[in-house]
N, C-alpha and C positions, 0 to 999 in steps of 0.2 A: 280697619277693625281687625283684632284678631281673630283667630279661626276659636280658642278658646270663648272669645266673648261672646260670638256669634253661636257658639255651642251653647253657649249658657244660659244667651237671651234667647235662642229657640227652645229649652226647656222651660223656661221659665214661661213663656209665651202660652205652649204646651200645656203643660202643668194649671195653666190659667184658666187658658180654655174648656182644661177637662172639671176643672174644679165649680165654674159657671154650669156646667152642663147637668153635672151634677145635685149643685144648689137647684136650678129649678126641678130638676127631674124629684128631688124630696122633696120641694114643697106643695108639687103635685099630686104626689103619690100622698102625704098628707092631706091631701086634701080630699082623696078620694078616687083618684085616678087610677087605671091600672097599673102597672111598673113598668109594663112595655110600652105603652102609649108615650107615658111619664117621660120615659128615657130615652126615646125619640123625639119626643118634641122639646126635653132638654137640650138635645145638641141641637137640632134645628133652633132655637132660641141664643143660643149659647154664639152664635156668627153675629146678628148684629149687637147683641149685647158687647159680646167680646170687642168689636171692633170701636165700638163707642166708649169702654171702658178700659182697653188696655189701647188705645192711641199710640203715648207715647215707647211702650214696650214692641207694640206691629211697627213704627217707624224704623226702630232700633233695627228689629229683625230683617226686614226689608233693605235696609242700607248693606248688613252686614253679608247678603246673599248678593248683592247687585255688585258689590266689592269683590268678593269672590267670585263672582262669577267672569269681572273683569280681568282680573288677577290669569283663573284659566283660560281665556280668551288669549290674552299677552302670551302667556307660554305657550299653547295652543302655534298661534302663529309664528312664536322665535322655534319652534320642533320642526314644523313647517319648509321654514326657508334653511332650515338646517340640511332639512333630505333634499331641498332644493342647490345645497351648495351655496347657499348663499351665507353673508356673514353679516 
């Protein structure tokens, strides 16, 4: 996966997140809540929601950081053996 798509699907991911947390935190506050409470227990709400309702976008995301992160690993280790003299 690209570093672009992984940028994309972690805004996207993001952006989803915040927009869940949000949703409830209004329709609490609608309802009678305070705005602080509201807004707090949006984002605490907004994790397993998120996690049940955007699946296959956290999978995407997930793949696309385990890549990269192997990707830095490899070069990581070829810098490595490099100041090691080795080839």
């Amino acid at each position: 996966m690209s570093t672009s798509h992984l940028a994309r699907d972690l805004t996207l991911y993001l952006l989803a997140r915040l927009g869940i947390a949000v949703a409830v935190a209004a329709v609490l506050a609608y309802v009678g809540v305070y705005w602080l409470v509201a807004l707090a227990a949006g984002i605490v709400v907004s994790l397993p929601v998120g996690l049940l309702t955007l699946r296959r976008l956290n999978a995407r995301v997930t793949a696309g950081l385990a890549a990269r992160n192997e990707h830095r690993a490899r070069e990581r280790a070829k810098l490595r053996a490099q100041l090691r003299g080795e080839e």
